[in-house]
FIBA-63113 format. One record per residue: x negated, y, z of N, C-alpha, C in turn; residue number from 1; residue in three letters. Coordinates in steps of 0.05 Angstrom, whole numbers, plus 5000, padded with zeros to 4 digits. Atoms other than C-alpha are relative to their C-alpha. Last residue first. Layout:
<sites>
<site <X Y Z> <X Y Z> <X Y Z> NUM ala>
...
</sites>
This chain:
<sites>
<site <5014 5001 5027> <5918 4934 4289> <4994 5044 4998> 271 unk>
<site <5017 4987 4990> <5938 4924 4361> <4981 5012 4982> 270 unk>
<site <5003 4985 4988> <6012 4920 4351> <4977 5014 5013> 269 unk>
<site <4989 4977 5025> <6003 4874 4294> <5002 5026 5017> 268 unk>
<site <5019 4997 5015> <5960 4826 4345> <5007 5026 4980> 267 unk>
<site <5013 4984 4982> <6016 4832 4396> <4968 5001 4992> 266 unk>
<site <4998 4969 4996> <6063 4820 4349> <4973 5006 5017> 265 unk>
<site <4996 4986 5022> <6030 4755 4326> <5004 5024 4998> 264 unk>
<site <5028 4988 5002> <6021 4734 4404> <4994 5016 4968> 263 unk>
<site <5012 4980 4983> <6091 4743 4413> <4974 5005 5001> 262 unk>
<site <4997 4969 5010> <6108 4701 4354> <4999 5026 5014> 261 unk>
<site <4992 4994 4989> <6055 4643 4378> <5013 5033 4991> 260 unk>
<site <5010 4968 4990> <6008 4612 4335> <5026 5005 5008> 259 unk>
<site <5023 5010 4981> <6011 4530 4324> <5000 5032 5014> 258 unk>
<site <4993 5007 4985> <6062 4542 4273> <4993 4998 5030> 257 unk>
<site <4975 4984 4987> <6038 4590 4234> <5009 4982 5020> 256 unk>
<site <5017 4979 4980> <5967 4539 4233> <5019 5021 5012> 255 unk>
<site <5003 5000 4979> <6018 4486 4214> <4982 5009 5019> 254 unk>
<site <4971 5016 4990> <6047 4506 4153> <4996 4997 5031> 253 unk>
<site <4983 4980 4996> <5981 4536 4133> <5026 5005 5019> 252 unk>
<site <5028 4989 4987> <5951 4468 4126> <5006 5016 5015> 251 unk>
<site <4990 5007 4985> <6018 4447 4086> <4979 4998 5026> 250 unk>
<site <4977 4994 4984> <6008 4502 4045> <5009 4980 5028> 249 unk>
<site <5011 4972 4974> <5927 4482 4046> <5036 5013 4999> 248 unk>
<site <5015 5004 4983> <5946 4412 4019> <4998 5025 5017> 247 unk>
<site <4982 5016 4986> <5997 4423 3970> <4984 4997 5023> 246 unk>
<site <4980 4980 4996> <5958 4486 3933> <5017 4985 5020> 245 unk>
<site <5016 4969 4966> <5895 4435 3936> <5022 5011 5006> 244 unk>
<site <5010 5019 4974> <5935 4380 3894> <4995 5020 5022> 243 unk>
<site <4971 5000 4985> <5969 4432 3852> <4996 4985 5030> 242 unk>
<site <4984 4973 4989> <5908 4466 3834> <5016 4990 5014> 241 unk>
<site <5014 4993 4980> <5869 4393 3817> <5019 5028 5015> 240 unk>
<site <5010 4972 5000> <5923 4376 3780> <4983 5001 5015> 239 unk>
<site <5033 5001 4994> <5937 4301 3779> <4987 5020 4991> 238 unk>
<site <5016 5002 5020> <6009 4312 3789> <4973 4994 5007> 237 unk>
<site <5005 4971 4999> <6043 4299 3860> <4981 5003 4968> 236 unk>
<site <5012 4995 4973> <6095 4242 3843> <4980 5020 5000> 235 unk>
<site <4991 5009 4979> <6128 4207 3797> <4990 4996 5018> 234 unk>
<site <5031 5012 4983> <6069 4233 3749> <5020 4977 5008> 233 unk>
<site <5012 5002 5027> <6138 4264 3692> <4970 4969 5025> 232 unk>
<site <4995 5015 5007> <6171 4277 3749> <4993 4979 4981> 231 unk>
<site <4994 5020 4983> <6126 4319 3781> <5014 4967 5000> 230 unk>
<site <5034 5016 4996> <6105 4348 3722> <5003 4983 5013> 229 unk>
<site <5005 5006 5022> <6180 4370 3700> <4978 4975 5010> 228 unk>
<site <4988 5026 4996> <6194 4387 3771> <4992 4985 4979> 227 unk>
<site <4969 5004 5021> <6145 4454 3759> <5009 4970 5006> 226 unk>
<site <5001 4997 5021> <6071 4461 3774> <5027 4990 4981> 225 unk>
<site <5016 4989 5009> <6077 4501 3838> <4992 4983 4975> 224 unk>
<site <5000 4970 4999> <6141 4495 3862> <4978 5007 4989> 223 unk>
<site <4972 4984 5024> <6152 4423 3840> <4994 5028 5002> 222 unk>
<site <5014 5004 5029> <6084 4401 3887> <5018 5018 4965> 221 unk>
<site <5031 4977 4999> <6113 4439 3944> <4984 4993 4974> 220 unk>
<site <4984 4974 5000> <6176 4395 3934> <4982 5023 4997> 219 unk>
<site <4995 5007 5021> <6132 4331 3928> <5023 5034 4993> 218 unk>
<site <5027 5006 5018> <6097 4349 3994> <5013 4997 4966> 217 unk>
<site <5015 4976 5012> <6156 4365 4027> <4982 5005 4980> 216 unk>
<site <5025 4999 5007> <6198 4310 4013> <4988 5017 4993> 215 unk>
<site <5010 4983 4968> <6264 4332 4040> <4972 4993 4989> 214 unk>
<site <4998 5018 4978> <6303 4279 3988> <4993 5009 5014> 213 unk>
<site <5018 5010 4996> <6263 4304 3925> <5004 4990 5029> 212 unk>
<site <5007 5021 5020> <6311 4340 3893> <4991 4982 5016> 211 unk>
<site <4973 5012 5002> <6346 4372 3959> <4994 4984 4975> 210 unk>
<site <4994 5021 4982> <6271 4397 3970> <5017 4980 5009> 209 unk>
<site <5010 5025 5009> <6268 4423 3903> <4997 4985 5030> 208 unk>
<site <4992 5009 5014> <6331 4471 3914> <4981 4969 4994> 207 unk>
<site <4985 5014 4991> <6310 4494 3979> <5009 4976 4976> 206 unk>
<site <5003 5014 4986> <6248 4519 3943> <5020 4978 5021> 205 unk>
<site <5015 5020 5017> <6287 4549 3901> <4979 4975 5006> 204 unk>
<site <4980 5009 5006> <6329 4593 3953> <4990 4970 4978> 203 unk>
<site <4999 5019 4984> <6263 4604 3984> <5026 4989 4996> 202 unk>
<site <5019 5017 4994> <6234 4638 3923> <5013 4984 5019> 201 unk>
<site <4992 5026 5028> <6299 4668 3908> <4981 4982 5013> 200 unk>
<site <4964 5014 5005> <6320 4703 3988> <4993 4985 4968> 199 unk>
<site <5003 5023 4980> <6233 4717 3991> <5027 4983 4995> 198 unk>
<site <5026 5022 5004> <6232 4752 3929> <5004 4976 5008> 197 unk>
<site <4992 5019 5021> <6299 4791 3943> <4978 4986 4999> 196 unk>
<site <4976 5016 4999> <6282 4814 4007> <5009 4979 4977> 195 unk>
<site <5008 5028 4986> <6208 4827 3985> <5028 4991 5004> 194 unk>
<site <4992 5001 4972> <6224 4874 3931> <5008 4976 5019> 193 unk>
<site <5017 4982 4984> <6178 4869 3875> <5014 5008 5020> 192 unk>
<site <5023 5022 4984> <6219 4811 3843> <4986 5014 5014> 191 unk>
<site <5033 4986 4989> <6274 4865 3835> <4987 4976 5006> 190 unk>
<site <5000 4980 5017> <6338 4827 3800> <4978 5021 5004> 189 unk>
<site <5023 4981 4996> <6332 4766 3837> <4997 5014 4985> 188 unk>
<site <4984 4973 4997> <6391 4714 3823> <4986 5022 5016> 187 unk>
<site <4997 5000 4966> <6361 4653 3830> <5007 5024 5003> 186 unk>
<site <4983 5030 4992> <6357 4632 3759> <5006 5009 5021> 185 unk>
<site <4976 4998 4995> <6341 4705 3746> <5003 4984 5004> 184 unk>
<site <4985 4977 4988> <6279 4699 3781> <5026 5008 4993> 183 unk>
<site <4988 5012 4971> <6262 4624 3765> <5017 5028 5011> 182 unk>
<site <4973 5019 5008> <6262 4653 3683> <5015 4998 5032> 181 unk>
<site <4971 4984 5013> <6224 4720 3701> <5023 4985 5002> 180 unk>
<site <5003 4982 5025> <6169 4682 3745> <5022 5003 4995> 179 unk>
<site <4981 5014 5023> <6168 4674 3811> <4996 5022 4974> 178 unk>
<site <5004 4999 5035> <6105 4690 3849> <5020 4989 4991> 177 unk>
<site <4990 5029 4994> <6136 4681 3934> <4986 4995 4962> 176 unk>
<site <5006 5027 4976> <6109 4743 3954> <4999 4977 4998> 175 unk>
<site <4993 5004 4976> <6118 4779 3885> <4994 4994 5024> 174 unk>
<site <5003 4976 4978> <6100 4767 3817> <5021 4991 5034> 173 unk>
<site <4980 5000 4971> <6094 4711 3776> <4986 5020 5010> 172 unk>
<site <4969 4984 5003> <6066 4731 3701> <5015 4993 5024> 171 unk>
<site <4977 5009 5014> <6011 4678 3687> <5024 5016 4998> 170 unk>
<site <5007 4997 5031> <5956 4720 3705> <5015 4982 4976> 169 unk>
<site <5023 5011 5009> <5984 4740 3769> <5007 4995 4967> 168 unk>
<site <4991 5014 5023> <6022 4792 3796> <4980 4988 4990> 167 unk>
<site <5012 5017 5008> <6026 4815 3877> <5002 4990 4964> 166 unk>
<site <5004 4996 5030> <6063 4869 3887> <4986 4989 4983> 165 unk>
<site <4972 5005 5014> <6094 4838 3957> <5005 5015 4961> 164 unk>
<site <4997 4973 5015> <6027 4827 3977> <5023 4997 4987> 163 unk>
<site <4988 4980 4988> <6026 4777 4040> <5009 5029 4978> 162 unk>
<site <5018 4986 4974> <5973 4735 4012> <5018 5017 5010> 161 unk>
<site <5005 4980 5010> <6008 4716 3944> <4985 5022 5022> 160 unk>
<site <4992 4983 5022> <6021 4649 3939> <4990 5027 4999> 159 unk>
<site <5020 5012 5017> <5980 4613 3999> <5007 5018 4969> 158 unk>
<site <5030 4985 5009> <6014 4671 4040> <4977 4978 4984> 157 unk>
<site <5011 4972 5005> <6076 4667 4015> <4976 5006 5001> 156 unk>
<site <4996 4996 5024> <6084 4590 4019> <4989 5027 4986> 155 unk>
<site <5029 5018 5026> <6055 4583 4076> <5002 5014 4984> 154 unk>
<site <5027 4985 5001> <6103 4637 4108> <4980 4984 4990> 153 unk>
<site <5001 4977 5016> <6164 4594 4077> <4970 5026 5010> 152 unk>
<site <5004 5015 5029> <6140 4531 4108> <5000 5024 4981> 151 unk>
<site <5030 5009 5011> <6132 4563 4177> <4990 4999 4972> 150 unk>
<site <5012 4976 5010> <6210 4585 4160> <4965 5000 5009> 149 unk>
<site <5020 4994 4986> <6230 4518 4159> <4995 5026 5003> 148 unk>
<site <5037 5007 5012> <6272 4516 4114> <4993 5014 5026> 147 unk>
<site <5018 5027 4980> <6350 4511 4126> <4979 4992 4990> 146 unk>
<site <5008 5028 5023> <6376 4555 4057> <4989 4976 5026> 145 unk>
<site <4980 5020 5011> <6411 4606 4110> <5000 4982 4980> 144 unk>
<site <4975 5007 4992> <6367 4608 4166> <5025 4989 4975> 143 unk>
<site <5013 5023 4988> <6295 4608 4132> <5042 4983 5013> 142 unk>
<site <5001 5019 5023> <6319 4661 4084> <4998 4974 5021> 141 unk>
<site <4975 5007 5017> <6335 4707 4142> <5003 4979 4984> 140 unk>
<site <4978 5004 4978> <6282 4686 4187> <5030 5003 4987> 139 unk>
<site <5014 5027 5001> <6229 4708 4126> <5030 4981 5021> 138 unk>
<site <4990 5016 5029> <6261 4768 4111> <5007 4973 5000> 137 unk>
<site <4963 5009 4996> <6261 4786 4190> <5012 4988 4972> 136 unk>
<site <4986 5016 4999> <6190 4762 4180> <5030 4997 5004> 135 unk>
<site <4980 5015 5016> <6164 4801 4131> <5016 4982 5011> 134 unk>
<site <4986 4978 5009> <6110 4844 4163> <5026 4990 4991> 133 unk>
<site <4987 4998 4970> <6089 4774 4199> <5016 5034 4992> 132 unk>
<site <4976 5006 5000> <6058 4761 4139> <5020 4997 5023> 131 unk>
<site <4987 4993 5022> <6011 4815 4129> <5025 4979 5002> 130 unk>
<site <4990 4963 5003> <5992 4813 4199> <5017 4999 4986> 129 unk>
<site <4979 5009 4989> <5987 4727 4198> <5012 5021 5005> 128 unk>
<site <4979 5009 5015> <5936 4745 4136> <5023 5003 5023> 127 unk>
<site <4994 4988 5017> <5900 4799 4181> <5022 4992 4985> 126 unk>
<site <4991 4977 4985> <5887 4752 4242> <5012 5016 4975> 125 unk>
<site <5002 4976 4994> <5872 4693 4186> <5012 5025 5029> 124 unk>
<site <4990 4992 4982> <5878 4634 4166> <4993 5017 5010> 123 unk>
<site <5008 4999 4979> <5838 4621 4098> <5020 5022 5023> 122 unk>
<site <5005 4976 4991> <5869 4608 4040> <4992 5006 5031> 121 unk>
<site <4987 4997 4969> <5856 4533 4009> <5004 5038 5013> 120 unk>
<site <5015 5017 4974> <5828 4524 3941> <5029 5011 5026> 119 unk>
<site <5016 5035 4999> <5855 4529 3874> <4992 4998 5025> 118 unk>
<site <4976 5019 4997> <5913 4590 3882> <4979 4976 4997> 117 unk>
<site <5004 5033 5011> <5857 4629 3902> <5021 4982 4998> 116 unk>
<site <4987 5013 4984> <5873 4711 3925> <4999 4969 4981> 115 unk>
<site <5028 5004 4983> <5814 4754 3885> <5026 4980 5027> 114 unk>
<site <5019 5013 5008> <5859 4755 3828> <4985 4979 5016> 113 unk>
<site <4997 5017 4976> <5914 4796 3856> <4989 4966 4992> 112 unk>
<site <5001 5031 5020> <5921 4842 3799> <4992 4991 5036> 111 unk>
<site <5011 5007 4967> <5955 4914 3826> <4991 4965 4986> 110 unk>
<site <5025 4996 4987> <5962 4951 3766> <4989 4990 5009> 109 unk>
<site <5018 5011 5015> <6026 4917 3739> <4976 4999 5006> 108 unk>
<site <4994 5023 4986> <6066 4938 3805> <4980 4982 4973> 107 unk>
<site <4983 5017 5006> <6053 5013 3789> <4995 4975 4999> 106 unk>
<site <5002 5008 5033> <6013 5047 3829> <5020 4980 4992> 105 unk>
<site <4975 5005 5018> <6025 5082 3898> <5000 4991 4960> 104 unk>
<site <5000 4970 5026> <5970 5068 3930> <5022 4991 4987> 103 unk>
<site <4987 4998 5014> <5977 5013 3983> <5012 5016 4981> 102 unk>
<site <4987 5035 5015> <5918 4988 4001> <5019 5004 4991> 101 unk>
<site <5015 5007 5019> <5892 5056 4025> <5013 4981 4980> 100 unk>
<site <4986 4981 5014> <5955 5072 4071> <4982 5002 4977> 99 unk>
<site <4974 4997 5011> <5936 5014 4104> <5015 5022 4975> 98 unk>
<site <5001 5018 5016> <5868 5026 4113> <5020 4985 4989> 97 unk>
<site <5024 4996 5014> <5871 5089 4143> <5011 4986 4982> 96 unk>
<site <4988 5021 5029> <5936 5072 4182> <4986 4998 4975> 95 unk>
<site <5006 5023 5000> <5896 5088 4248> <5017 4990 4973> 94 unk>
<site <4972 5019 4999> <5902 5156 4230> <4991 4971 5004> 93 unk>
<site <5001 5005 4971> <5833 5203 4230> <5023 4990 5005> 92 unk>
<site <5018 5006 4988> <5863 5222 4158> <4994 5001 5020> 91 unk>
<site <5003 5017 4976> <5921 5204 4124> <4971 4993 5020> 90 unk>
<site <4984 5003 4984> <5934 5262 4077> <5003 4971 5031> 89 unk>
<site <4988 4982 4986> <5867 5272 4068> <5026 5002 5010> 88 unk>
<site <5016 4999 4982> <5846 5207 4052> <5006 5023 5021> 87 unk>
<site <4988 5013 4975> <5902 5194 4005> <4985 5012 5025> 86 unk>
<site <4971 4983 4993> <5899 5262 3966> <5004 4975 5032> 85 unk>
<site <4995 4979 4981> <5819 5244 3957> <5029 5020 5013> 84 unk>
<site <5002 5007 4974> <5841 5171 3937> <4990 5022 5019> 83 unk>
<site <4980 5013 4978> <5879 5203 3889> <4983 4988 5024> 82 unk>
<site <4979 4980 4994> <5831 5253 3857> <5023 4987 5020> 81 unk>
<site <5007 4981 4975> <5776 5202 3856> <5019 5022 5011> 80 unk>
<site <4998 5013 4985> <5816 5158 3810> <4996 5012 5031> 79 unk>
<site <4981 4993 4983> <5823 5212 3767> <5009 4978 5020> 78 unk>
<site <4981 5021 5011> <5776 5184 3716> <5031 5010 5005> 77 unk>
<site <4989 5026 4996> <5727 5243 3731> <5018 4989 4983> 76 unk>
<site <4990 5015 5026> <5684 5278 3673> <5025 4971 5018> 75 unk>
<site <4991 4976 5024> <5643 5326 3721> <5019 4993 4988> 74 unk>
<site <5005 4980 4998> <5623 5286 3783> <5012 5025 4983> 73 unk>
<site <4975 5002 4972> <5651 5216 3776> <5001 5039 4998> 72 unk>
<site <4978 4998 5011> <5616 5216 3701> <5022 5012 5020> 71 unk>
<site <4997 4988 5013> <5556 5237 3736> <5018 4999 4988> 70 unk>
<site <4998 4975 4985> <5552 5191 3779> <5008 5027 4994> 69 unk>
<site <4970 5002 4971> <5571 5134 3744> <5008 5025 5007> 68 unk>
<site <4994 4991 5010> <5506 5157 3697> <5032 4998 5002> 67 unk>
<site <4989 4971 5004> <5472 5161 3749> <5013 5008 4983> 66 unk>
<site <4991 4994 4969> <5487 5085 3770> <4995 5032 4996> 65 unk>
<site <4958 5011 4997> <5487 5055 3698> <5011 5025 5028> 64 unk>
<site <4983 4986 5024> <5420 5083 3691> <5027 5001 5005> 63 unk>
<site <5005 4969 4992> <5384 5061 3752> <5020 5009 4991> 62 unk>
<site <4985 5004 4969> <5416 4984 3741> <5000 5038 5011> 61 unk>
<site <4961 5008 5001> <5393 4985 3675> <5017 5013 5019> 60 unk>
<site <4990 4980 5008> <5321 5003 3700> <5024 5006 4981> 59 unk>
<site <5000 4979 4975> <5322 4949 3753> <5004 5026 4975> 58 unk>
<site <4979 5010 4980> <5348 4899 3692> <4997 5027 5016> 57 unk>
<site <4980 4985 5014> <5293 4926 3639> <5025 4996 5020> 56 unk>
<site <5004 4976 5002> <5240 4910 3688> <5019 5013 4991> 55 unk>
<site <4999 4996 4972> <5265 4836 3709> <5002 5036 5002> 54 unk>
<site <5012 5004 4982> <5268 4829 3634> <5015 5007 5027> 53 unk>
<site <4997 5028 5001> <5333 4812 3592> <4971 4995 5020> 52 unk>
<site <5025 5000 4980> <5366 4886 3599> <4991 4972 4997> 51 unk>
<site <5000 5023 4983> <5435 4877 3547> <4968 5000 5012> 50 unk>
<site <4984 4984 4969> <5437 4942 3512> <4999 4984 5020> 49 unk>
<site <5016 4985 4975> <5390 4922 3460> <5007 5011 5022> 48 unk>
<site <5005 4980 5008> <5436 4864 3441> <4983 5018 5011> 47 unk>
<site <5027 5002 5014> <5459 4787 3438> <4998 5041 4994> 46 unk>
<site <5012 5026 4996> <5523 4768 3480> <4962 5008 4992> 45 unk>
<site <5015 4995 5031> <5557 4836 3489> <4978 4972 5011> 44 unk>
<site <4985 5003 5025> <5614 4819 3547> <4978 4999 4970> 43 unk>
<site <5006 5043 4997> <5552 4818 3601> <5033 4997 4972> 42 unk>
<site <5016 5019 5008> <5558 4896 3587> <4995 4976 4993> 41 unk>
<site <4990 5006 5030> <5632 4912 3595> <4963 4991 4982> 40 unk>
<site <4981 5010 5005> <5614 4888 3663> <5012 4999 4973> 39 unk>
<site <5020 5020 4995> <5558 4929 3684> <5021 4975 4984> 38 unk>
<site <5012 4991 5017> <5601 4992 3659> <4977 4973 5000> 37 unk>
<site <4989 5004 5028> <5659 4976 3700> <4980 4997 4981> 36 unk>
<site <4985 5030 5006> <5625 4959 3763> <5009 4994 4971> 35 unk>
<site <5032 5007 5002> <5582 5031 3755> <5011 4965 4989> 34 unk>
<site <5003 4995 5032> <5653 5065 3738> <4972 4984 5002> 33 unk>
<site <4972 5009 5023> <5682 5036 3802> <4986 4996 4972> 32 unk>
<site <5006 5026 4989> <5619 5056 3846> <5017 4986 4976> 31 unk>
<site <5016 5009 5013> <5628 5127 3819> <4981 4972 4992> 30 unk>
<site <4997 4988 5036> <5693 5136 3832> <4973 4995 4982> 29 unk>
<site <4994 5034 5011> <5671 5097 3903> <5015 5001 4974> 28 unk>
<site <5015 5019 5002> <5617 5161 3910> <5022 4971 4995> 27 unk>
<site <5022 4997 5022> <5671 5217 3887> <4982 4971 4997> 26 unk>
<site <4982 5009 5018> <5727 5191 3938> <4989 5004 4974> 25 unk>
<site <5000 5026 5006> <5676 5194 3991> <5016 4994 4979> 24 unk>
<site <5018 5013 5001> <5651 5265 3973> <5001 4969 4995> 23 unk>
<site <5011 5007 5023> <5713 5284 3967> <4983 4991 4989> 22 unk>
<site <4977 5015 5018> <5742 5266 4030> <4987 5000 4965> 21 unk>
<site <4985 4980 5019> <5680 5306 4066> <5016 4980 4984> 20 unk>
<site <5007 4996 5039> <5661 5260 4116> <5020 5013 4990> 19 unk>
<site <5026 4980 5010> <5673 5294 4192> <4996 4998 4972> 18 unk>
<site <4986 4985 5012> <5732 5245 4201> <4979 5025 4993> 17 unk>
<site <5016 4980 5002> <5695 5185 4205> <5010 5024 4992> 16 unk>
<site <5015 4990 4976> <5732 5128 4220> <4982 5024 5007> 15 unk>
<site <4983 4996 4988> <5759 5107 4156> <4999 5013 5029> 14 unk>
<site <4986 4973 4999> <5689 5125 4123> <5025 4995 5011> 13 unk>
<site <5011 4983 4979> <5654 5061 4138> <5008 5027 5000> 12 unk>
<site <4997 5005 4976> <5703 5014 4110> <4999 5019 5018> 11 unk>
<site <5005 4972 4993> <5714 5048 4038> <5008 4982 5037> 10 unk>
<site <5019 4989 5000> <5707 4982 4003> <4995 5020 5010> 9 unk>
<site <5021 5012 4992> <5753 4941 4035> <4977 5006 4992> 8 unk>
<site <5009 5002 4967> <5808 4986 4030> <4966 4993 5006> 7 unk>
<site <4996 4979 4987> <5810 5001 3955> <4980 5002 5030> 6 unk>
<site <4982 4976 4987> <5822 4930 3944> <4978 5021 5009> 5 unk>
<site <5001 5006 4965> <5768 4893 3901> <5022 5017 5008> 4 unk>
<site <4987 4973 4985> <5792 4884 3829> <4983 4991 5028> 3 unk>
<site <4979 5005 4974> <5751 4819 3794> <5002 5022 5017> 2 unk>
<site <5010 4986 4976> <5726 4831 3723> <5020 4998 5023> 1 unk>
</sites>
């Protein structure tokens, strides 16, 4: 099952300070448990629980949904309990949706699914937000390994969209996803804090570009399925992932570039 953020489902209530907090934090408690419950269905291959008309489907679909409701209602999760603490403590705030997104859960919680390491990530107002939060990191690292620092916001946001709790289903976390081994290699003792993240990730990245002679493309290939592969092809594997992942960083690469860091603030400043 694929997480949605928080945010992006509670649009139409950030703005509405009249809704009752609990109310909305009841109905996407009960939205949650409807997702969940549709979901551990399609898991059972052959049974009477599985709907297989058109008829049995719509009356599936009823069921599931009062009986959401009802769990939200009497029997919550306690899901609803926090996002009614967030709402109220940050409400009528323009940080609504900010202060949504980043519930305080622990760094396992947060899956980061719905961001595509196979295709391309799309440029964004939002993404160049999220990584534009990071750039004195970013400017630091950039200065003292000599990278680009364009190259290093690719990187992040084809890697991990700007979420610095980002963990995928291999086990990299972070901005930059290093895993355990590259993280102590590079001397990163919090991967969930962006300074350090960004300072290994781009320390390692320096490292395969000093392999590979400056060859971005072949350096960007090393970072995402390891030197090993690379060497192993003598040259970009025949991944489909790695292929695309090399393409839209260096895509990326030159949409930051193309954008203007006064006009960046003055997008983050209007958010």
């Amino acid at each position: 099952m694929h997480l949605t953020p928080i945010s992006s489902l509670l649009p139409r209530y950030t703005h509405a300070p009249t809704t009752d907090p609990r109310a909305v934090a009841q109905e996407f408690e009960s939205l949650f448990i409807s997702m969940v419950m549709r979901s551990m269905r399609k898991t059972v291959p052959n049974s009477s629980l599985v709907p297989r008309s058109l008829g049995e489907k719509i009356y599936t679909d009823m069921l599931d949904t009062e009986y959401s409701g009802m769990i939200s209602r009497h029997e919550s999760l306690g899901l609803a309990d926090l996002i009614q603490n967030e709402l109220e403590q940050h409400r009528s705030t323009p940080e609504n949706l900010n202060s949504l997104q980043q519930l305080k859960n622990p760094a396992w919680m947060i899956d980061n699914r719905m961001v595509s390491r196979h295709a391309g990530v799309r440029f964004s107002r939002s993404l160049r937000s999220r990584i534009a939060a990071w750039n004195n990191h970013i400017k630091s690292a950039a200065q003292k390994f000599d990278i680009d620092p364009h190259l290093i916001r690719a990187v992040i946001a084809q890697e991990s969209a700007g979420n610095p709790h980002a963990v995928s289903h291999a086990g990299a976390k972070g901005l930059m996803q290093l895993i355990d081994s590259t993280a102590a290699e590079m001397r990163v003792n919090n991967v969930f804090d962006p300074h350090q993240n960004i300072q290994g990730g781009s320390r390692y990245l320096q490292r395969m570009l000093r392999k590979y002679k400056g060859d971005v493309r072949l350096a960007l290939a090393a970072y995402n399925a390891g030197p090993a592969a690379v060497d192993r092809y003598k040259g970009i594997p025949p991944y489909r992932e790695t292929q695309n992942y090399v393409e839209s960083v260096l895509r990326l690469r030159q949409d930051f570039a193309s954008v203007t860091e006064s006009r960046v603030q003055q997008e983050v400043a209007h958010e």
